[in-house]
N, C-alpha and C positions, 0 to 999 in steps of 0.2 A: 603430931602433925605428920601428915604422910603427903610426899611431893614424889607425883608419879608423872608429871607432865615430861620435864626432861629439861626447861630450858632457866635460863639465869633468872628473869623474871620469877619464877615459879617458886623458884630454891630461895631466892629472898623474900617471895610473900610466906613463904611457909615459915622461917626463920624470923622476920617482922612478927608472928602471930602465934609461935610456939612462946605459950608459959613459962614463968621461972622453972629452970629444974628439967625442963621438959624435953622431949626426943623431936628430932626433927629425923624423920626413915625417908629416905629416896631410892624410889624403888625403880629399875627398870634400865635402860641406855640413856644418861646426860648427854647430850648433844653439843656442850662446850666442853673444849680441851680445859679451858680456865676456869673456873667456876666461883665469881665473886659473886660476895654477899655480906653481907654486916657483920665482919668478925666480932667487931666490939660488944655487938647489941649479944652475939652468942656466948661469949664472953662470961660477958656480966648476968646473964642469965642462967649462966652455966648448964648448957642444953648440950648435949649430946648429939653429936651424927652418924647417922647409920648410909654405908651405900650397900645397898644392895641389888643383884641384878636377878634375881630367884632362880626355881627350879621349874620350868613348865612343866617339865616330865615327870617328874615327881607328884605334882600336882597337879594336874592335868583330871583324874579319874573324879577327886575332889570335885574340882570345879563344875564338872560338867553334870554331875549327880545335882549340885545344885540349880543349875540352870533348868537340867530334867524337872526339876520342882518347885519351878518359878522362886525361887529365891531370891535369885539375881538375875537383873537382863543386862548384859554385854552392847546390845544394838545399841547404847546410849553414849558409847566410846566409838563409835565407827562413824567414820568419815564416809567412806567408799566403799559400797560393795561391785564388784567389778569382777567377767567373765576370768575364766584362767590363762585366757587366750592373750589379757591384757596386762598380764603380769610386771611385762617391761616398762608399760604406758605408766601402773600402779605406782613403782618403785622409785622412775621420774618424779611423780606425782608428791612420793613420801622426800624425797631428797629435795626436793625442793621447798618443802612445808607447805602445800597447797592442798595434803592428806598427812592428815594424823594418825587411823586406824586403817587401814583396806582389807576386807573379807576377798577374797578370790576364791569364785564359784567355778564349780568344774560345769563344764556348755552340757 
């Protein structure tokens, strides 16, 4: 089960619905300092958690060969796409959680 959303809701649906035995990976910046979730249910299922925060840079040439070949499309995790000019506006935008992903195009 891979929880890439960020927020406590997310980490418990993923942890509700990983398997006996099974991994629960969180990938990416969690947005709560706390982070409750069903210990007991993880517990007893004996799942495993992984946090991880990756390498874009590392992977990064990966990714984007993929995308070059339709592989994967990314547009389907963006919120915003928004000039560079509005970067500040964006960042508001993401701090606030009224934007989940923003693209910032150069004008």
């Amino acid at each position: 089960m891979i929880e890439a959303v960020g927020t406590d809701d997310a980490l418990s649906l993923a942890v509700a619905n990983a398997g006996r035995r099974g991994a629960v990976s969180i990938v990416g910046a969690h947005s709560a300092e706390a982070m409750p979730f069903a210990t007991r249910t993880a517990f007893t299922r004996e799942l495993s958690l992984r946090f991880a925060v990756g390498d874009p840079i590392r992977d990064r040439d990966k990714v984007v060969a993929l995308m070059r070949a339709d592989r994967i499309d990314p547009s389907i995790l963006l919120s915003h796409r928004m000039p560079l000019d509005e970067a500040v506006h964006a960042y508001e935008l993401f701090d606030s959680r009224q934007a989940h992903k923003v693209v910032l195009v150069a004008s």
